[in-house]
N, C-alpha and C positions, 0 to 999 in steps of 0.2 A: 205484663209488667216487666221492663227490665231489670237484671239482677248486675249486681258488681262481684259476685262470688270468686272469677274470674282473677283476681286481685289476688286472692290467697297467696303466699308464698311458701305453704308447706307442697306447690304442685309441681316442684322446680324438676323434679325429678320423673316426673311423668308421670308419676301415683304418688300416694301418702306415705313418704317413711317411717308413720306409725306402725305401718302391718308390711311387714316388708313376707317376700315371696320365700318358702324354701328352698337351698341352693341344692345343686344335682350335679354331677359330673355329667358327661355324655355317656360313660358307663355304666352308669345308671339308667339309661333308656335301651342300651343294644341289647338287641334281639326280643325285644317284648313286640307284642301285639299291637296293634291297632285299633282304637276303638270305632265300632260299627255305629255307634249309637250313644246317646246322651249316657253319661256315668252314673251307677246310683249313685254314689258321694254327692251328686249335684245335687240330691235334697235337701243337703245338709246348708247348703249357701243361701242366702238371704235374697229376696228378690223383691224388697219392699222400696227399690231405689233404681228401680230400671227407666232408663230414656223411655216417656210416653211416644205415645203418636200424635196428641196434639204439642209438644213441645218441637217434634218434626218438623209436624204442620208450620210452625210459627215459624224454624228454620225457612222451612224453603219462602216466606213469605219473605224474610228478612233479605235471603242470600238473590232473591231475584234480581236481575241488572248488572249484580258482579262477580256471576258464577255462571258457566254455560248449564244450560240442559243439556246435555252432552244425547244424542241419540239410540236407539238400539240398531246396532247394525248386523245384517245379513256374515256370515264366516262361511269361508272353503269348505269349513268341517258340517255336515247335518247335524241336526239339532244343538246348535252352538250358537245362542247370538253375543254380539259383543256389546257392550257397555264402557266406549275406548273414555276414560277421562283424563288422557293424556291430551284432548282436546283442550282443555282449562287452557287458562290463560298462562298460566305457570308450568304448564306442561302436566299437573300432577292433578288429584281429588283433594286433598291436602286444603286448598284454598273454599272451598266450601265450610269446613269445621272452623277457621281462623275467621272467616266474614262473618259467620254467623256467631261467634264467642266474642267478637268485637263488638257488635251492631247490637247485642246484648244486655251489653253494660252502660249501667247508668251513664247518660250524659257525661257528668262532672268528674266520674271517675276515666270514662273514656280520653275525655280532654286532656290527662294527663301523661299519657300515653302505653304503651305496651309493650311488654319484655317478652323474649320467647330464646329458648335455648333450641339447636338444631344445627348437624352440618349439611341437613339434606332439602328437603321438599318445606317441610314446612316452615324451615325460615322464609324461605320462598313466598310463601304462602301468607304468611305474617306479614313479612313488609310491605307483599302486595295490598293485602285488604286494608294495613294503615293508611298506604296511601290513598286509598278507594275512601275514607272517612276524614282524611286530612289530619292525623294525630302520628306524633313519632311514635319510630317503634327503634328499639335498641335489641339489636338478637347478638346472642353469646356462642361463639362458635368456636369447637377444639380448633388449636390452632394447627392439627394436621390434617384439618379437613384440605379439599381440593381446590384448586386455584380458583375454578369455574365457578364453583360452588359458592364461594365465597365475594368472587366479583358477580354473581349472577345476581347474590341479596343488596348488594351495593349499588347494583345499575337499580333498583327500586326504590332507592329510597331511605335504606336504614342504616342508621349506626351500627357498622360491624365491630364487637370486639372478641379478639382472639384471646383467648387461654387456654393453659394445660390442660389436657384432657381430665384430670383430676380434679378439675374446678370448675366445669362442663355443667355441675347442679350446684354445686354453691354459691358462683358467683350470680348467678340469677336471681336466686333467692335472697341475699347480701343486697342487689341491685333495688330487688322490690321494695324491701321493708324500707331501705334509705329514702327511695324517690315517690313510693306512694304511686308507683306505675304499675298495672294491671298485667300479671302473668297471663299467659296465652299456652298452655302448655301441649305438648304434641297429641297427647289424647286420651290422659285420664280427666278428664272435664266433660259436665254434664253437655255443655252447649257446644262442646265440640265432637263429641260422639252424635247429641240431634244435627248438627249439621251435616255431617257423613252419612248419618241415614237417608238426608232427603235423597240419595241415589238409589236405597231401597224402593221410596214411594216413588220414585219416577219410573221406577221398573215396570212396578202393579201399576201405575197409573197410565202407562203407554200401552201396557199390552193388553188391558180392559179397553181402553177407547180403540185399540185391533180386535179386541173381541176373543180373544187368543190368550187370556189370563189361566183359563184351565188346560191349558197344552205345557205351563211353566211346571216345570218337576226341581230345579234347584238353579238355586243363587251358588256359582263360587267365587270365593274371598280373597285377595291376600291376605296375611295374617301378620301381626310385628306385636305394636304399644293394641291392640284390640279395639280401637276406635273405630276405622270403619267397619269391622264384620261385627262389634255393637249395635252402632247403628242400624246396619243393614237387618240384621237379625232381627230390633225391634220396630224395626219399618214391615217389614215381610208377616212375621208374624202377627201384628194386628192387625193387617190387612189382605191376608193372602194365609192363612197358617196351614195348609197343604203343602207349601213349598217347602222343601228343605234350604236352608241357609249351610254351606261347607264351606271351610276354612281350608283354606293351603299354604305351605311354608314349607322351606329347606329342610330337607332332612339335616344339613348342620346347623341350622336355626330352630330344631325342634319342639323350641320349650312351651310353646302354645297345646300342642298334641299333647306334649307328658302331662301338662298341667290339668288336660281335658280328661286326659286318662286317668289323673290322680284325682281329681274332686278339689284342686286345692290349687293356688298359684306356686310355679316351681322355678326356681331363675337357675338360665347358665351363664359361665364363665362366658366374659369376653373373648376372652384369646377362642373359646370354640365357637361362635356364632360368627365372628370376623371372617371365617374362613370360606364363607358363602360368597356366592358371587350376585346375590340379590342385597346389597348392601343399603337396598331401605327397609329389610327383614332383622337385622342383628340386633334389636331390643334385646336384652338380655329377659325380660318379662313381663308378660301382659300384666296390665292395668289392675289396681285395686277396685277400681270402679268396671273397668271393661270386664272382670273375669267375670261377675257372676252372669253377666249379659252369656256369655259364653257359654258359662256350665249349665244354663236351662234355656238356651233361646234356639244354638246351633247344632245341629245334626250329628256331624263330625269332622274331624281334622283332616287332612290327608299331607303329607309330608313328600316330598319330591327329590331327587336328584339332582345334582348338578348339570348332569348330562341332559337331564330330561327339562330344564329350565332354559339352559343352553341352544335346543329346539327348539322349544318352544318360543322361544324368542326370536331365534331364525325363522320360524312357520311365519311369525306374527309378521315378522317384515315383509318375507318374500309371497309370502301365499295371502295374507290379508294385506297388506301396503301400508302397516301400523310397525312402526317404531318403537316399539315399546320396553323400556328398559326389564330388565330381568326379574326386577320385583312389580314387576306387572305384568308379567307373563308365567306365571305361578299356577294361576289357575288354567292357562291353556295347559300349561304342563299334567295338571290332574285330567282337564278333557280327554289328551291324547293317550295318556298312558296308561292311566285310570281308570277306566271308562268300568271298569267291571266295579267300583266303588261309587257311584252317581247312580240314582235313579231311572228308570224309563222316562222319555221327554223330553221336552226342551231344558237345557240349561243356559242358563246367563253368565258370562262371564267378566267381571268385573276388570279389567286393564288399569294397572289403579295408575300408570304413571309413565311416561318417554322420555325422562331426564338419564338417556344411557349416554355415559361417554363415547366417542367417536370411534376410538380406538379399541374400546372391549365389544363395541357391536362390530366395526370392522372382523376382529378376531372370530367372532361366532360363526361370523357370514362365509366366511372362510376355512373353518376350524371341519377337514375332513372325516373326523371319527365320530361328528355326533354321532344319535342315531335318529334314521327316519321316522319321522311322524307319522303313527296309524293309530285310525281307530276301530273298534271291537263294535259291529254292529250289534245291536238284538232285535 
C-alpha cells in the first residue's frame, strides 16, 4: 500500500522539531575516546520504529528502472571492495531514497507535486525522480549555495528558489502546507531511509549469488542526516547480522560519533561542521528517526581527518579511477588509516557520491603534503 506520510511538513528540517538534539560545542568532544562498540545508553532508545526488510524489499522493487544497481568492484587495496554510487544518474546514492519516497505516495497526493529543501545531492536527486514520475518538484535552496549546484537542479527540471540560509527550513514547510505538495526530506523519512537501504541488500545479495557472503566482515558508511548508514544497517542486519555496519565522518563534522558515544542525539554548531571539506557531511545532526537506527543497529563511528579524506580521495582517483567527492571517500579514509579499527575480512565500502568540484579535486590531486595511503596488514 502506498503511503502519503511523505507530505508532513513538520519534516522540513530533516527530523521532527518536536525533540530537537542536544547542542555541544566541539569542546565538548576533544580528547575523549572513541567508541569501540554499541553504547549501553543505546538500551535506553526505542527501536519499535526501525526500517523493516520488507519495506527495503518494496524499495528496491519500486526504485528499479530509475536507480542503477551500481556494482561491487575489485580496489588497489585487499580486502576492500567498492560500492562506487557515484555511478547514479545524478552522480550521487541520494537518488534511490527520493525515487523510492515519491513512488511511495499515494497517487493523488503524488500528482500534486514535491517539495525538498537541499543545496546538495539531494535536490539533485528530487528533481531527478520527479521528472522520472512526471510531477513538479519545487526545491528551496540557501541562496549561497554553488552556481553548479544550483544550475545542476535547474538543467532537471525543477523550480529553483533561493533564500536566506535562515529560511532554508521554513520556507519549505510554509510552501507545503500552502500548496498541499508532498515534502521529500533529505533523510529523516521512513521511505527514504528504505530506499538507501536497498544498497545494503544489494551488498548481501551480490556477494551470496558469489558465494562469498561469509568472507564480508563490515559495511563502511558515510555518515551526515543518517539515512543511508540507517538504511544500510537495517539492510545488513536482517540479512547478514555477522556483518558489522561502521559509520565514518570528519573529525570536524563529529556529531554522529558524540551522539553514538552519548546514547542520545547531539547537534554542533554550523560555523564548526562548515569547516570540513566533505560538505555533504555538515548536518549539524543525525535524524530523529535515523538515531535510533544507529544507537542499536551500527557497530561504530570512526571520525577522520582532513588530511586523511584528502587521500583518500586522491587514492580513489588515482589508484581506483573513481572520482569521488570527499564525502564519499570517507570510508576509504577509515580503510587506509584505520585499519586497526575494522574487523578481520572483506569490507565494503560505500562511495556514497562524485559531485566534487573541479577545482578542490584539482587541488587534492596536487596538494604535496598529504600523506601516503598505507594499509596495516594482519
Amino acid at each position: 500500500m502506498s503511503r502519503s506520510s511523505a507530505a508532513q511538513p513538520n519534516t522540513a528540517a530533516g527530523h521532527n522539531t518536536a525533540s530537537q538534539p542536544d547542542t555541544a560545542s566541539q569542546s565538548d568532544t576533544a580528547g575523549q575516546p572513541e567508541s569501540t562498540g554499541r553504547p549501553g545508553a543505546a538500551n535506553a532508545v526505542a527501536t519499535d520504529n526501525l526500517v523493516t526488510l520488507d519495506e527495503i524489499r518494496a524499495a528496491s522493487d519500486r526504485i528499479a528502472g530509475h536507480a542503477v544497481r551500481t556494482p561491487l568492484l575489485a580496489s588497489p587495496w585487499p580486502d576492500v571492495l567498492l560500492k562506487p554510487e557515484l555511478l547514479q544518474a545524478i552522480g550521487a546514492f541520494k537518488i534511490r531514497g527520493a525515487v523510492n519516497a515519491i513512488a511511495a505516495l499515494d497517487p493523488e497526493v503524488r500528482n500534486r507535486g514535491v517539495i525538498a529543501h537541499s543545496s546538495g545531492n539531494h535536490a539533485q536527486a528530487v528533481a531527478y525522480a520527479a521528472r522520472q514520475f512526471g510531477v513538479d518538484a519545487h526545491i528551496v535552496i540557501p541562496d549561497n549555495a554553488p552556481q553548479r549546484k544550483i544550475d545542476a537542479t535547474r538543467a532537471l527540471g525543477a523550480t529553483v528558489e533561493l533564500v536566506p540560509t535562515a529560511q532554508r527550513f521554513s520556507r519549505p514547510a510554509e510552501l507545503a502546507e500552502q500548496t498541499g505538495k508532498a515534502m521529500i526530506p533529505p533523510f529523516d523519512h521512513r521511505d527514504v531511509i528504505a530506499g538507501q537501504g536497498t544498497i545494503g541488500l544489494e551488498i548481501a545479495e551480490d556477494l551470496a549469488a558469489a558465494d562469498t557472503l561469509d568472507q564480508l566482515a563490515a559495511v563502511l558508511v558515510p555518515v551526515s542526516g543518517g539515512g543511508l548508514i540507517a538504511g544500510i544497517a537495517a539492510a545488513i542486519n536482517a540479512v547478514a547480522p555477522q556483518v558489522k555496519v561502521i559509520g565514518v565522518e570528519p573529525e570536524l563534522a563529529g556529531d554522529a560519533a558524540e551522539s553514538f558515544r552519548a546514547g542520545r542525539r547531539v547537534a554542533w554548531q554550523p560555523e564548526q561542521t562548515v569547516r570540513t571539506i566533505a560538505d555533504g557531511l555538515r548536518v549539524f545532526s543525525v535524524g530523529e528517526l535515523t538515531f535510533p537506527h544507529i544507537a542499536t543497529l551500527v557497530a561504530d563511528i570512526i571520525t577522520v581527518t582532513e588530511a586523511e579524506i584528502r587521500s583518500a580521495t586522491r587514492a580513489l582517483t588515482v589508484q581506483a579511477h573513481l572520482a569521488a567527492e570527499p564525502s564519499g571517500a570517507v570510508p576509504i579514509a577509515a580503510a587506509l588509516f584505520h585499519r586497526d579499527r575494522l574487523p578481520s575480512g572483506t569490507a565494503v565500502a560505500v562511495i556514497s557520491g562524485g559531485n566534487v568540484d573541479p577545482g578542490v579535486l584539482a587541488d587534492i590531486l596536487t596538494d604535496p603534503a598529504l600523506p601516503e595511503p598505507t594499509l596495516s596488514y594482519r
